[in-house]
C-alpha positions as a Markdown table, in Angstrom:
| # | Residue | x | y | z |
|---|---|---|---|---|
| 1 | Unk | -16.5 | 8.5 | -23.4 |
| 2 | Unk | -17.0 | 8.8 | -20.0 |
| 3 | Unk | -18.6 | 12.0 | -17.9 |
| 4 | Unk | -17.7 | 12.2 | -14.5 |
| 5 | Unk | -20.6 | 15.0 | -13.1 |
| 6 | Unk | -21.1 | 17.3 | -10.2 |
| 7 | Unk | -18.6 | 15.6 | -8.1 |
| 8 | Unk | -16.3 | 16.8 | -5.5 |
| 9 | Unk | -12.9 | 16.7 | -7.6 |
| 10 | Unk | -9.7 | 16.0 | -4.8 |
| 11 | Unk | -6.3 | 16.2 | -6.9 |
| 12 | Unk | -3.2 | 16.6 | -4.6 |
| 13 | Unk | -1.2 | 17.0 | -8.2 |
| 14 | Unk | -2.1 | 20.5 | -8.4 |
| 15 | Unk | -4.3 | 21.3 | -4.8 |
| 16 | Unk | -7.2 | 20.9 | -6.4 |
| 17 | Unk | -10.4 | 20.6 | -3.8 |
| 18 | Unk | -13.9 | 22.0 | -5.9 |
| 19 | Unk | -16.2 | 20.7 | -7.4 |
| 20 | Unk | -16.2 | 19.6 | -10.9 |
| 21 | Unk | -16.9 | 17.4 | -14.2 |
| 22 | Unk | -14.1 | 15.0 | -15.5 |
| 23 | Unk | -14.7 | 13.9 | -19.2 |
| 24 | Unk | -12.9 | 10.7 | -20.2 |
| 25 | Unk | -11.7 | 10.0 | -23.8 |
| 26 | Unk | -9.4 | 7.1 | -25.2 |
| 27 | Unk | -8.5 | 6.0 | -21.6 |
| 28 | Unk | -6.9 | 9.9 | -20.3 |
| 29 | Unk | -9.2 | 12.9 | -19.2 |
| 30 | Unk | -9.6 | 15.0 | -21.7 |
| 31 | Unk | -11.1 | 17.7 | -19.6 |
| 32 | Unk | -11.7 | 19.2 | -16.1 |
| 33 | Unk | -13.8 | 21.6 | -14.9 |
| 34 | Unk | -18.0 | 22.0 | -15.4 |
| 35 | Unk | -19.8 | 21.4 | -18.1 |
| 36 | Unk | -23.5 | 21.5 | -19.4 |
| 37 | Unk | -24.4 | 19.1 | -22.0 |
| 38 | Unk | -23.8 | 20.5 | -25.2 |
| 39 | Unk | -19.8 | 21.2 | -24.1 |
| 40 | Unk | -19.6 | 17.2 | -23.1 |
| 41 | Unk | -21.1 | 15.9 | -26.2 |
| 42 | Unk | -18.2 | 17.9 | -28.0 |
| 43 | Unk | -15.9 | 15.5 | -27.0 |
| 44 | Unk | -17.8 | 12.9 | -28.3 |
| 45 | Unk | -20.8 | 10.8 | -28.7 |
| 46 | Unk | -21.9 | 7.7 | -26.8 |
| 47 | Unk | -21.4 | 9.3 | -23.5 |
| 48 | Unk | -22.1 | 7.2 | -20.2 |
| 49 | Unk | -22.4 | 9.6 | -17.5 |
| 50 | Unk | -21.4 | 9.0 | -14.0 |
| 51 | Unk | -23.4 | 10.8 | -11.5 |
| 52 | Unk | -20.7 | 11.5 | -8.5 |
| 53 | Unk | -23.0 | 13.6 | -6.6 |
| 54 | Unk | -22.5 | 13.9 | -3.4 |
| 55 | Unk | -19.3 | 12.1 | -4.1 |
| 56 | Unk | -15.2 | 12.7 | -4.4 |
| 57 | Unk | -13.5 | 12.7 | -7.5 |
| 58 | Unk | -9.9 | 11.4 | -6.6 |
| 59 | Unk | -6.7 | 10.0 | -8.6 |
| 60 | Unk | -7.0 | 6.6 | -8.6 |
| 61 | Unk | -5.5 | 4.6 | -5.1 |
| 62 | Unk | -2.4 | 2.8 | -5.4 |
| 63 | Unk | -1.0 | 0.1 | -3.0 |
| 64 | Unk | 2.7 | 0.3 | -2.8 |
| 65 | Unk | 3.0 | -2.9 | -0.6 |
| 66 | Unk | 0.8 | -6.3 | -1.3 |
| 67 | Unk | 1.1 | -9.8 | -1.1 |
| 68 | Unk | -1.1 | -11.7 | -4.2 |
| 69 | Unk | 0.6 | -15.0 | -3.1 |
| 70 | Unk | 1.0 | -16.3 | -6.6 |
| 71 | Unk | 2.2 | -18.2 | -7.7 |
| 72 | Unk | 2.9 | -21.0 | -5.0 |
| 73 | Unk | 0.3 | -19.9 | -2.8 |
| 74 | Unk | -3.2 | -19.6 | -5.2 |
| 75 | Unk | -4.6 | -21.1 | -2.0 |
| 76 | Unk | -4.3 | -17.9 | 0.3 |
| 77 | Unk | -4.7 | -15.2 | -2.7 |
| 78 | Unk | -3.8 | -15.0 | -6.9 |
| 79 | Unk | -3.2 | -12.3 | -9.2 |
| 80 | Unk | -6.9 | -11.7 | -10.6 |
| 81 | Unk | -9.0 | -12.0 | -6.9 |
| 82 | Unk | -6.2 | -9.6 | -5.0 |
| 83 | Unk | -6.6 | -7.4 | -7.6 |
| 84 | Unk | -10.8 | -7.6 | -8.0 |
| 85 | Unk | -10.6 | -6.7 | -4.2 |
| 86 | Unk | -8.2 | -3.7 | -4.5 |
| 87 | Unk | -10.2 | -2.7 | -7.3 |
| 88 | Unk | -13.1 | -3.1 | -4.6 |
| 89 | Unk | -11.2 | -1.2 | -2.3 |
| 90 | Unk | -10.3 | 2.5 | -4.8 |
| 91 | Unk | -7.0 | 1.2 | -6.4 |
| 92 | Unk | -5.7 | 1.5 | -9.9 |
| 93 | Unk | -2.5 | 0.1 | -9.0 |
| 94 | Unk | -0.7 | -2.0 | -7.0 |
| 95 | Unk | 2.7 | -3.5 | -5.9 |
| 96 | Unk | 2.9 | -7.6 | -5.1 |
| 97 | Unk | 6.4 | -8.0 | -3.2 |
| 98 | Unk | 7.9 | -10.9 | -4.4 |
| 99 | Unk | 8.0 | -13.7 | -1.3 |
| 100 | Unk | 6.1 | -16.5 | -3.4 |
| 101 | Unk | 6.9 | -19.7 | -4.5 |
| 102 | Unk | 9.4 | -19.7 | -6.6 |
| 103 | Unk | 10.7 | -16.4 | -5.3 |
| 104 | Unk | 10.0 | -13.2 | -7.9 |
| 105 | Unk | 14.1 | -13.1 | -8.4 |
| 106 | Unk | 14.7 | -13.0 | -12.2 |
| 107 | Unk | 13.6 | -11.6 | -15.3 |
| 108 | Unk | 11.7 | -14.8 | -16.3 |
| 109 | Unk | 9.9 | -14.5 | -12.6 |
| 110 | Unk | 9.4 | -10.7 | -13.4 |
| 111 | Unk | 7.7 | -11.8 | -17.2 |
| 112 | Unk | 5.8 | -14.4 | -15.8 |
| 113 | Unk | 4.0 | -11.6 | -13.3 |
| 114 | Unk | 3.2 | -9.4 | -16.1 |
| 115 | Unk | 1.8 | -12.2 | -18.3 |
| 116 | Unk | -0.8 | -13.3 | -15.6 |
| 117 | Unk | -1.6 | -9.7 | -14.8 |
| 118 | Unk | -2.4 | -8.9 | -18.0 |
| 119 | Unk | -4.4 | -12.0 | -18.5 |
| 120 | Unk | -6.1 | -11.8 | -15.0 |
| 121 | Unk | -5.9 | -8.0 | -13.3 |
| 122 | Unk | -8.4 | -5.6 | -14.0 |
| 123 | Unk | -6.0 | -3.0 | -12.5 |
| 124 | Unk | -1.9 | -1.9 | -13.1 |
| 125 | Unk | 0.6 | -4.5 | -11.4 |
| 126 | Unk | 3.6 | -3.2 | -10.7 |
| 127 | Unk | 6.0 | -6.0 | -10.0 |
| 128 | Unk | 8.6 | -5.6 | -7.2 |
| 129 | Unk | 11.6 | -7.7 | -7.5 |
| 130 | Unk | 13.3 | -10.3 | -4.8 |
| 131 | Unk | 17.1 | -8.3 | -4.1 |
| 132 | Unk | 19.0 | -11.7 | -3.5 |
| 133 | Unk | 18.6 | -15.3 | -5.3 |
| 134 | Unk | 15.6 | -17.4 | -3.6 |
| 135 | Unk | 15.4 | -14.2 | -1.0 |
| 136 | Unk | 18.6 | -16.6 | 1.0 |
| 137 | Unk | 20.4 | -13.2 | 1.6 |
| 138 | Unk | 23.6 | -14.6 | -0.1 |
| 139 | Unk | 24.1 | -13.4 | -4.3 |
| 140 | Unk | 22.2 | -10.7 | -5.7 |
| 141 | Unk | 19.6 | -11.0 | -8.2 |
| 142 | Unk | 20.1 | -9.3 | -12.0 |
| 143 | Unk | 18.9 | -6.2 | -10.6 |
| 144 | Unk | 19.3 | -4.5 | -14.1 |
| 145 | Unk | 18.0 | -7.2 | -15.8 |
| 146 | Unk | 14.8 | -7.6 | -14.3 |
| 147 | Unk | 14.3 | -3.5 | -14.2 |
| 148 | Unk | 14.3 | -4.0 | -18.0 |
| 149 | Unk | 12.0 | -6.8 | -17.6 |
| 150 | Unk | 9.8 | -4.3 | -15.8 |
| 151 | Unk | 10.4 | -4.6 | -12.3 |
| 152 | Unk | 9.3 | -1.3 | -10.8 |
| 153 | Unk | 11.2 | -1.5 | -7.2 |
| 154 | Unk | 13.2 | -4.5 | -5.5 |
| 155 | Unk | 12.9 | -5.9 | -2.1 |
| 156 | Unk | 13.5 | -8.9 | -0.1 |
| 157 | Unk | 9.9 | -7.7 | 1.9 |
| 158 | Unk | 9.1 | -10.6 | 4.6 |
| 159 | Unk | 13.0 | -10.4 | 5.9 |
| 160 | Unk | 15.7 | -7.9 | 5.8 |
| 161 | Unk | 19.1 | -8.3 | 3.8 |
| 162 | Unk | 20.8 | -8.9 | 6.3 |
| 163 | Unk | 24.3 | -8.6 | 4.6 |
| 164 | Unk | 25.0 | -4.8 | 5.0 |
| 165 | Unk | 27.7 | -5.4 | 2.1 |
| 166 | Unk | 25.7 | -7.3 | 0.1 |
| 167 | Unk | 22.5 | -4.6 | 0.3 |
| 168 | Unk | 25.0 | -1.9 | -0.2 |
| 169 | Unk | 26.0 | -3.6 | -3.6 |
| 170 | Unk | 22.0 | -4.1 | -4.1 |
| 171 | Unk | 21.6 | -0.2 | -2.9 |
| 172 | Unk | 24.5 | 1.1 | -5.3 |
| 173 | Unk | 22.9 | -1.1 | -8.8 |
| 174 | Unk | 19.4 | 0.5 | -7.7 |
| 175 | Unk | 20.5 | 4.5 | -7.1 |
| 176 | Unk | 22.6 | 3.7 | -10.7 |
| 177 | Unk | 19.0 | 2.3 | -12.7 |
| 178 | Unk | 17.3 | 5.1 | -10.3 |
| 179 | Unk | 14.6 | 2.6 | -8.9 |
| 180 | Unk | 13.5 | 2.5 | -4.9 |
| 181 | Unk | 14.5 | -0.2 | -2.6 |
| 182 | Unk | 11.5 | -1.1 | -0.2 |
| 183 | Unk | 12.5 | -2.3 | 2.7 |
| 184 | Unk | 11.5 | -4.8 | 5.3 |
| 185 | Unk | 12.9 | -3.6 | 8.1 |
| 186 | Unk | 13.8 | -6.2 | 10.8 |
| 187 | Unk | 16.8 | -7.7 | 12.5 |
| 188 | Unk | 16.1 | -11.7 | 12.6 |
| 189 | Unk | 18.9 | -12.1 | 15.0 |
| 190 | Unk | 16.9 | -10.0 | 17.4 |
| 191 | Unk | 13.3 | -11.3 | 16.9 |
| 192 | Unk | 13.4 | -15.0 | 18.1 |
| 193 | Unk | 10.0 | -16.8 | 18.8 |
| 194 | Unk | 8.3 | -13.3 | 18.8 |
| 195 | Unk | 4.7 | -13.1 | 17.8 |
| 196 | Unk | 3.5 | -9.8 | 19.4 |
| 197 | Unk | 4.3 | -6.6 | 20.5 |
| 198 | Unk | 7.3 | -6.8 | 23.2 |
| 199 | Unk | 5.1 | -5.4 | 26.6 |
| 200 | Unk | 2.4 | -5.6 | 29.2 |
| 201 | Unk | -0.1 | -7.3 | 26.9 |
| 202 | Unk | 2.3 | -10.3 | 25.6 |
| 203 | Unk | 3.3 | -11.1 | 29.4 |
| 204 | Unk | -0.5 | -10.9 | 29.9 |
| 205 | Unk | -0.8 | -13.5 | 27.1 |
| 206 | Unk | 2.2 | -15.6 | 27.3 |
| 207 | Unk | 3.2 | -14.8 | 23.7 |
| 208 | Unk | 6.8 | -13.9 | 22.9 |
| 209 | Unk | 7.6 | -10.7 | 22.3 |
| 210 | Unk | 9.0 | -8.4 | 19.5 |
| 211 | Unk | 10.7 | -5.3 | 21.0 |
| 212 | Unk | 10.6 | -1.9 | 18.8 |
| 213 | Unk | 14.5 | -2.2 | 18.6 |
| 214 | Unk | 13.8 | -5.1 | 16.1 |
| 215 | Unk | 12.4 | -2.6 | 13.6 |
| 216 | Unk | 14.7 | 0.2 | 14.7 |
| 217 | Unk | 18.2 | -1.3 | 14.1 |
| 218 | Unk | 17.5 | -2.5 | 10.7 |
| 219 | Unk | 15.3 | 1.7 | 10.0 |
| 220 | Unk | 19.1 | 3.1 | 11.2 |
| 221 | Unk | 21.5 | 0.9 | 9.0 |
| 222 | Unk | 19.2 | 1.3 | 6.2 |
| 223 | Unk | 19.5 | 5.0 | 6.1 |
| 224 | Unk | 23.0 | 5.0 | 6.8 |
| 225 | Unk | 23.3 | 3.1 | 3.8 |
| 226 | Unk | 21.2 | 4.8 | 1.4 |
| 227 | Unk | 23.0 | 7.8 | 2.6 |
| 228 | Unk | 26.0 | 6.3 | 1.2 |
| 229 | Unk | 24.9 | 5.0 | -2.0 |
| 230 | Unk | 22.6 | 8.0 | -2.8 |
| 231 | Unk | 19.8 | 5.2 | -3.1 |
| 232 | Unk | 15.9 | 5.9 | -3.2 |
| 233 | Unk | 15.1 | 3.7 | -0.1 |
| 234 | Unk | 11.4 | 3.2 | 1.2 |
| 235 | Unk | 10.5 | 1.7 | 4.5 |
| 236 | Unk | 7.9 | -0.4 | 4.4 |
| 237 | Unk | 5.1 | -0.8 | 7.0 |
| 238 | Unk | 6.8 | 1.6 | 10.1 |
| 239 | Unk | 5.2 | 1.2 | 13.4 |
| 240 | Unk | 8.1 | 2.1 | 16.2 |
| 241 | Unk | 8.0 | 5.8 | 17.4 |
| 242 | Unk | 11.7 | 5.5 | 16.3 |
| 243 | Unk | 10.9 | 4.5 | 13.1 |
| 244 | Unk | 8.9 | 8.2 | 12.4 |
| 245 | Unk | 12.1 | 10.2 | 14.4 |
| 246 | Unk | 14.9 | 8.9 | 11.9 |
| 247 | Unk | 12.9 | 9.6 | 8.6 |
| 248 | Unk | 12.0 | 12.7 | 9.6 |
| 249 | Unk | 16.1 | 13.5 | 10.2 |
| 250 | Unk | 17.3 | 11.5 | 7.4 |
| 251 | Unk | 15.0 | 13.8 | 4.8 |
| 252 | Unk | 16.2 | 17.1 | 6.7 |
| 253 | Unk | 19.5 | 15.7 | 6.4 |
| 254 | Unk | 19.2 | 15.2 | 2.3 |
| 255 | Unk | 18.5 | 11.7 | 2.3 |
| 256 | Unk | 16.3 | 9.9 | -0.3 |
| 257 | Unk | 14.1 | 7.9 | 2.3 |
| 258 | Unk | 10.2 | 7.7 | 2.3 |
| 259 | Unk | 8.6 | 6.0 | 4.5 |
| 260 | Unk | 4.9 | 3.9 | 4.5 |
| 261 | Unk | 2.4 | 3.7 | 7.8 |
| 262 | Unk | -0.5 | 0.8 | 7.3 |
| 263 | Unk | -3.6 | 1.6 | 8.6 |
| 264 | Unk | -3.8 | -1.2 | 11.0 |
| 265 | Unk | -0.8 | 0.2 | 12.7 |
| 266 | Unk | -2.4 | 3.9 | 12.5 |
| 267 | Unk | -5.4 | 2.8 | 14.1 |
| 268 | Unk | -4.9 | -0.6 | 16.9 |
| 269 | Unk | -2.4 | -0.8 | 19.5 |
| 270 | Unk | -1.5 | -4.3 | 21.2 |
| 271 | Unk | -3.7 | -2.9 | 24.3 |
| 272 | Unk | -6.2 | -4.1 | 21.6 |
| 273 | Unk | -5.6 | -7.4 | 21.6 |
| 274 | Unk | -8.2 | -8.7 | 24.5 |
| 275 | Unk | -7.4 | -12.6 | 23.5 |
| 276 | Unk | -5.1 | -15.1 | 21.8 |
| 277 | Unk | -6.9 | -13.8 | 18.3 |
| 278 | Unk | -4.6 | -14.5 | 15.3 |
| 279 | Unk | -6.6 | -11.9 | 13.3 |
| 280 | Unk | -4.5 | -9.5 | 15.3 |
| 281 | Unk | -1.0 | -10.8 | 14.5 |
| 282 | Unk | 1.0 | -9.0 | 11.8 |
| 283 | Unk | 4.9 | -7.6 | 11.1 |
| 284 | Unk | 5.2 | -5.5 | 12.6 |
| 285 | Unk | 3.5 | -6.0 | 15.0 |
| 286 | Unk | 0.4 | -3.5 | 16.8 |
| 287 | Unk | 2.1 | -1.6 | 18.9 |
| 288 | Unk | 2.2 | 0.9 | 21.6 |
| 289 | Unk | -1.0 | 3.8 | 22.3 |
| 290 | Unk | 2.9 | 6.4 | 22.1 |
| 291 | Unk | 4.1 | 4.7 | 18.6 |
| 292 | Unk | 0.5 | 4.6 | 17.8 |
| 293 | Unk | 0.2 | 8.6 | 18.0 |
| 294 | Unk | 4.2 | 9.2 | 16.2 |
| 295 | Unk | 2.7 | 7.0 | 13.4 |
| 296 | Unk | -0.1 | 9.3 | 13.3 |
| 297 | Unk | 2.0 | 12.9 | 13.7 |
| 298 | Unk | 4.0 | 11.4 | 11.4 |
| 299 | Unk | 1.3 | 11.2 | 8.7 |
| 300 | Unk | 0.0 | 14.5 | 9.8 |
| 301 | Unk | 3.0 | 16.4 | 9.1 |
| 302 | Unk | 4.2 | 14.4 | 5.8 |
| 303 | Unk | 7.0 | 12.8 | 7.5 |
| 304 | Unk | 5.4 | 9.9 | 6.4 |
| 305 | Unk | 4.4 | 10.2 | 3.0 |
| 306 | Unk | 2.5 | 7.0 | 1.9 |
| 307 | Unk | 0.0 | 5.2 | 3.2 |
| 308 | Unk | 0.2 | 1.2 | 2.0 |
| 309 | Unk | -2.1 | -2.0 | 3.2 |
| 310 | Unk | 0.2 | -4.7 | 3.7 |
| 311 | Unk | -2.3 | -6.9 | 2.3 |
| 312 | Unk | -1.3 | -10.4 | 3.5 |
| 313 | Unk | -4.2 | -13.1 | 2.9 |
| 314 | Unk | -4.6 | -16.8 | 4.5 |
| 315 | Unk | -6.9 | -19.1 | 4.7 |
| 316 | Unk | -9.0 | -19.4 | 7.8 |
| 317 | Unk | -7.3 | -22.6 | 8.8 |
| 318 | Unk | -4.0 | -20.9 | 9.0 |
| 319 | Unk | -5.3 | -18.2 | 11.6 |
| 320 | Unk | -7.8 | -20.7 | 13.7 |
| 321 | Unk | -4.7 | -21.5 | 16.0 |
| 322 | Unk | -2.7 | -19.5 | 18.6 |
| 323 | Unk | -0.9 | -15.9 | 17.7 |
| 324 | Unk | 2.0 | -18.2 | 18.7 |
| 325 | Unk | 2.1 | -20.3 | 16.0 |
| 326 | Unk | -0.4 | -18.5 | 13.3 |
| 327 | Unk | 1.8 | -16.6 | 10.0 |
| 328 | Unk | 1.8 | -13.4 | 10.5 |
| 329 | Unk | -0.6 | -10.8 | 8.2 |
| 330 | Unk | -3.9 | -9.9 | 7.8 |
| 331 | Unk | -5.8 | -8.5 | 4.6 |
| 332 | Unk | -5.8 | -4.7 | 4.0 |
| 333 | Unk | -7.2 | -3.8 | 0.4 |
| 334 | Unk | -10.9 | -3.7 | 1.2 |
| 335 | Unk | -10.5 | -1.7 | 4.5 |
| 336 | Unk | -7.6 | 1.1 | 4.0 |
| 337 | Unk | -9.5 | 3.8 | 2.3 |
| 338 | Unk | -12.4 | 3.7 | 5.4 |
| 339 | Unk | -9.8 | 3.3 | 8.0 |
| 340 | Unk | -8.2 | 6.2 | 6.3 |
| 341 | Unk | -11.2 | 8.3 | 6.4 |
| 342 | Unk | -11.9 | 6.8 | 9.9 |
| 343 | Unk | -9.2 | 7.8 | 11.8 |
| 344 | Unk | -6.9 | 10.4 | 9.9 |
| 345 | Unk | -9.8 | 12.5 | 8.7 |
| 346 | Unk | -12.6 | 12.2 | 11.0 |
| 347 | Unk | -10.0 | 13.0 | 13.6 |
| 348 | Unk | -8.5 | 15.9 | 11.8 |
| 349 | Unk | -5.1 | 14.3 | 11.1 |
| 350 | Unk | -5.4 | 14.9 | 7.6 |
| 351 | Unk | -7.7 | 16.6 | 5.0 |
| 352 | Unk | -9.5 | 14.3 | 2.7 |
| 353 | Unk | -7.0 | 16.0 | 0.1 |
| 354 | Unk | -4.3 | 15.0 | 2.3 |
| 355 | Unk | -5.7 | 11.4 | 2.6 |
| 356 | Unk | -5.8 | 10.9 | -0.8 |
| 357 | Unk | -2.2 | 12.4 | -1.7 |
| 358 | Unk | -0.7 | 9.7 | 1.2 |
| 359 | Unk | -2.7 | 6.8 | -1.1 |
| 360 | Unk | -2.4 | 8.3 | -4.4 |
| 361 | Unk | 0.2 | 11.1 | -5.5 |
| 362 | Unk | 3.0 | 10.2 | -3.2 |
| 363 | Unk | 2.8 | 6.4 | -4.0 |
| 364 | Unk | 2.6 | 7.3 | -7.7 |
| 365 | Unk | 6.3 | 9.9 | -7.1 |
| 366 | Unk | 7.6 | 7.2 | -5.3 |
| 367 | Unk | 7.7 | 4.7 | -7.4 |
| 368 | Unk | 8.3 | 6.6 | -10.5 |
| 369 | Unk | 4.8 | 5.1 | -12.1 |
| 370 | Unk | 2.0 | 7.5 | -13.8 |
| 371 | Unk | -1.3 | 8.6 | -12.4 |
| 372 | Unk | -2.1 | 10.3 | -9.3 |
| 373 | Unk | -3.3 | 13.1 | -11.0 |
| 374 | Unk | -6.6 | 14.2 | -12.6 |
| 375 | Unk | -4.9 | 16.7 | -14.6 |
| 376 | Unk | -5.8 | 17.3 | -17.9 |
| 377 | Unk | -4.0 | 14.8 | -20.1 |
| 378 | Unk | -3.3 | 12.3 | -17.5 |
| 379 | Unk | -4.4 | 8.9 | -17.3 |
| 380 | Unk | -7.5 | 8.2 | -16.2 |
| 381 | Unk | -7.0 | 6.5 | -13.1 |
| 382 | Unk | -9.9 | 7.2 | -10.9 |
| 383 | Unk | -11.4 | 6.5 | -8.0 |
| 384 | Unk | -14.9 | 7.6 | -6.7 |
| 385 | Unk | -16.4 | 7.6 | -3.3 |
| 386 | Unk | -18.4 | 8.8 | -0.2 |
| 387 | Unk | -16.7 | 10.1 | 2.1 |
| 388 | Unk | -19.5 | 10.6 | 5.0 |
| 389 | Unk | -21.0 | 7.2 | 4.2 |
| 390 | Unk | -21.3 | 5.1 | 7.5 |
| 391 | Unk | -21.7 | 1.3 | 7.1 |
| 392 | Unk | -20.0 | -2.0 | 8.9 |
| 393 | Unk | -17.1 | -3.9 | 7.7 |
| 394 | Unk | -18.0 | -7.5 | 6.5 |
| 395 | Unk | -15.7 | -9.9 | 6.0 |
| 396 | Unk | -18.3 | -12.2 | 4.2 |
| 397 | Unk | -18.6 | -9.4 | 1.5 |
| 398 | Unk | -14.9 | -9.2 | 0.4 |
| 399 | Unk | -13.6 | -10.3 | -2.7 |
| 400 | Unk | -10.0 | -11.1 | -1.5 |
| 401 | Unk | -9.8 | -14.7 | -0.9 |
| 402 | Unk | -8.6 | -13.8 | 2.8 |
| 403 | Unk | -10.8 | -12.4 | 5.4 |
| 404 | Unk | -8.4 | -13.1 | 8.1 |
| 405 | Unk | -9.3 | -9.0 | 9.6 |
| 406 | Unk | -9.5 | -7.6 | 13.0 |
| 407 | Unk | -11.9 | -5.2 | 11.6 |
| 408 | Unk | -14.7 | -7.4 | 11.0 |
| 409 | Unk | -18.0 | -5.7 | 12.7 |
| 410 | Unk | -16.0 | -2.2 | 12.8 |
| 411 | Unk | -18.1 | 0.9 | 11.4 |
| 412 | Unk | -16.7 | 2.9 | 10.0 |
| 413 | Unk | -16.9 | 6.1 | 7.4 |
| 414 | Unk | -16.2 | 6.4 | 3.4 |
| 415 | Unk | -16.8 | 3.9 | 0.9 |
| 416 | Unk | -15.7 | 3.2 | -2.4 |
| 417 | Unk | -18.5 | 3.7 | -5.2 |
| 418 | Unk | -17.0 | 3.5 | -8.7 |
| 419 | Unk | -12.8 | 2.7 | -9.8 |
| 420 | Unk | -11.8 | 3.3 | -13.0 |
| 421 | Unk | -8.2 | 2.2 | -14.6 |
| 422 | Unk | -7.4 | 3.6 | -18.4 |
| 423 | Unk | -10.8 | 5.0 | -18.9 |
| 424 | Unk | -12.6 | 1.9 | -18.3 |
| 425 | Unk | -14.7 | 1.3 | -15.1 |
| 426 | Unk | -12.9 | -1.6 | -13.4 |
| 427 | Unk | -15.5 | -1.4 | -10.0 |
| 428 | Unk | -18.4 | -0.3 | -9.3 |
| 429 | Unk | -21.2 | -0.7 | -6.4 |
C-alpha cells in the first residue's frame, strides 16, 4: 500500500484543487482526503509513504501522440526507452502512431505492439492503428479487426489520407466501432520541398517554405467529413491561427472534433530560428508570433482541449545536416510538463488544474481509455511534481534515445518527482 501525504491534490475529474492524502491499494486509490496514521494503517499494513510536500498530486499524464519508432527504427527510439523517458516526463500512458517499419496496419501489427509493451513498458501503451494498407493511401486497413485486437484510435499520422472517399469509408467504420480518427493534417500536393515555416525567416534562410494553407485545407475537409460521418475526429499537432478558428466552429456547430497544441508550437515561433539548426525543424512547422498567440487563446479557452508531445526521436547524425534535408521532429516527453508550466501557467493562460486537465482528463475522454482521475476507485495513475521548481533542461540527462531538442539550456519551471502506473511507482527522482 502506498500513502500519498500532505500534497497538493489537482483532479480536473471532479475540480478538485486542496490539499490532501491519496492511499493506494491493489493498484486503484482507495481513499482521498487527510489522514493521520492510525486511519492509513486501516487500509493496510506495509505502508511506504510518499512525502508530496510541497508537491502536486495529479492524474497521471497521458501522451495522445508519440512516435517509439519500433519496430524498424530501434535506432532512433523503442518501446521500453520511449516509454522510461515518458515515465521520466509524468506519463502513465501513451499513444505510438503507427509510421514504423512494417507499418502498424493489421491485427498481427496491433498484437505484436502489445506483446513488446507488456514485455518492455513500464507505463500503458495505447496502440493507434495505420487507416490504409502500408499507410499508401490506397485500401483500408481491417479497421474492426484491429479495434478488437486493441487498437485504441487509427491514423495515417506522418501524411494525410489523401482519398477524401477513401477516409470517409475509414471515418464511417470508426463513428460505427465509436473510436477517434487522429489526424495528420496536411495536403502533400501543396507542401513541395518545404522544410520551414512559409515567411520572412525561410527567405532569410533559403529554406523552402510550408505555408499555413498546407495544414488548413486538410483541418477544413476533415471536419466536413466527420460532420458527415458523425465521426470522433482529433487533430493532431495544430499550429495555423486557422487551425484554432475552425475547431472552435465545428464544436459550436455539434461536431465531434478535438483538437491537440504541442508545446513546441505553444511556445517558439520561426522568428526563433536564428540559424540553419535542424533541432528546430518539425510538422508542422514553428510558426508565426499571431498563430503562436491563437494556439495559446486556444488552449486558454478550451477550444483546444489536449495538450500532446509529438515525440519524434533521431539520432544525432540525422539532425547534424541542413533543416533542408534533416527529417522532420524533435523529442517532446521529457520537456512538455515544464514547458507547460512555463508558458501556460506562469503566464496565466491556464491554472495548474487547467494544465493538468489539457495533459490528463481530456486525453483520457478522448480516447475512451481510463484514468485521469484521482477519484476514489479509480486507477492509480499518478503523477507527482513541483510546480515552482526552477532548473535547466539537459539533453545529456534524458532517457529517450533522442535528444535532438531546441530546448536544450532552457530554464524553466515544474519538474516531475515521482509517476506511478497501477499502484506501482514506475519513476521517481
Amino acid at each position: 500500500m502506498i500513502w500519498i501525504k500532505g500534497g497538493w491534490i489537482l483532479d480536473p475529474s471532479d475540480n478538485t484543487d486542496e490539499l490532501g492524502d491519496i492511499l493506494i491499494k491493489d493498484g486503484k486509490i482507495a481513499a482521498r482526503g487527510i489522514f493521520s496514521q492510525a486511519t492509513a494503517e486501516s487500509y493496510g499494513e506495509d505502508i511506504q509513504v510518499i512525502d508530496a510536500s510541497g508537491k502536486k498530486i495529479m492524474p497521471g499524464l497521458v501522451d495522445l501522440h508519440v512516435h517509439f519508432r519500433e519496430p524498424g527504427f530501434e535506432y532512433k527510439e523503442t518501446i521500453k526507452t520511449g516509454a522510461s523517458a515518458a515515465a521520466k516526463g509524468g506519463f502513465t500512458g501513451v499513444c505510438p502512431m503507427p509510421n514504423t517499419k512494417p507499418a502498424v496496419d493489421s491485427p498481427e501489427m496491433i498484437q505484436k505492439i502489445l506483446d513488446i509493451a507488456e514485455k518492455d513498458s513500464p507505463i500503458h501503451i495505447y496502440p493507434v492503428g495505420a487507416i490504409t494498407k502500408g499507410q499508401m493511401g490506397d485500401e483500408l486497413v481491417d479497421i474492426k479487426g484491429m479495434a478488437e485486437a486493441g487498437a485504441k484510435a487509427f491514423s495515417e499520422d506522418g501524411k494525410s489520407v489523401m482519398n477524401a472517399e477513401i477516409y470517409r469509408e475509414a471515418m464511417k467504420i470508426a463513428a460505427e466501432i465509436d473510436v477517434p480518427i487522429m489526424a495528420h493534417c496536411e495536403d502533400k500536393n501543396m507542401v513541395g520541398q518545404g522544410a520551414m515555416n512559409e515567411g520572412a525567416k525561410s527567405r532569410e534562410l533559403g529554406i523552402p517554405g510550408i505555408s499555413n494553407a498546407v495544414e488548413d485545407v486538410i483541418v477544413a475537409r476533415d471536419i466536413l467529413i466527420a460532420k458527415d460521418t458523425g465521426a470522433r475526429l482529433h487533430l493532431c499537432h495544430c499550429s495555423t491561427e486557422d487551425s484554432v478558428k475552425m475547431i472552435r466552429c465545428a464544436r459550436k456547430d455539434g461536431v465531434k472534433v478535438s483538437g491537440e497544441v504541442c508545446p513546441h508550437h505553444f511556445t517558439l515561433t520561426d522568428q526563433d530560428i536564428v540559424e540553419d539548426d535542424a533541432n528546430y525543424k518539425m510538422n508542422p512547422p514553428l510558426r508565426s508570433r499571431d498563430d503562436v498567440e491563437a494556439l495559446k487563446r486556444g488552449l486558454g479557452d478550451g477550444t483546444m482541449e489536449a495538450i500532446s508531445t509529438d515525440h519524434a526521436p533521431h539520432s544525432e547524425e540525422e539532425k547534424s545536416v541542413s533543416i533542408k534535408n534533416a527529417p522532420f521532429g524533435i523529442v517532446g516527453s521529457e520537456t512538455a510538463f515544464c514547458l507547460g508550466v512555463t508558458e501556460l501557467v506562469e503566464s496565466g493562460i491556464l491554472t495548474p488544474l487547467e494544465l493538468v486537465r489539457r495533459m490528463s482528463t481530456n486525453p483520457c475522454r478522448i480516447l475512451g481509455v481510463e484514468g485521469g482521475s484521482l477519484q476514489k476507485g479509480s486507477v492509480a495513475d499518478i503523477a507527482i511534481a513541483d510546480f515552482d521548481e526552477e532548473y535547466v533542461i539537459d539533453k545529456t540527462e534524458f532517457l529517450s534515445k533522442g535528444k535532438n531538442t531546441p530546448f536544450d539550456g532552457k530554464k524553466v519551471k515544474g519538474r516531475i518527482y515521482t509517476t506511478i502506473v497501477e499502484g506501482k511507482v514506475v519513476y521517481s527522482l
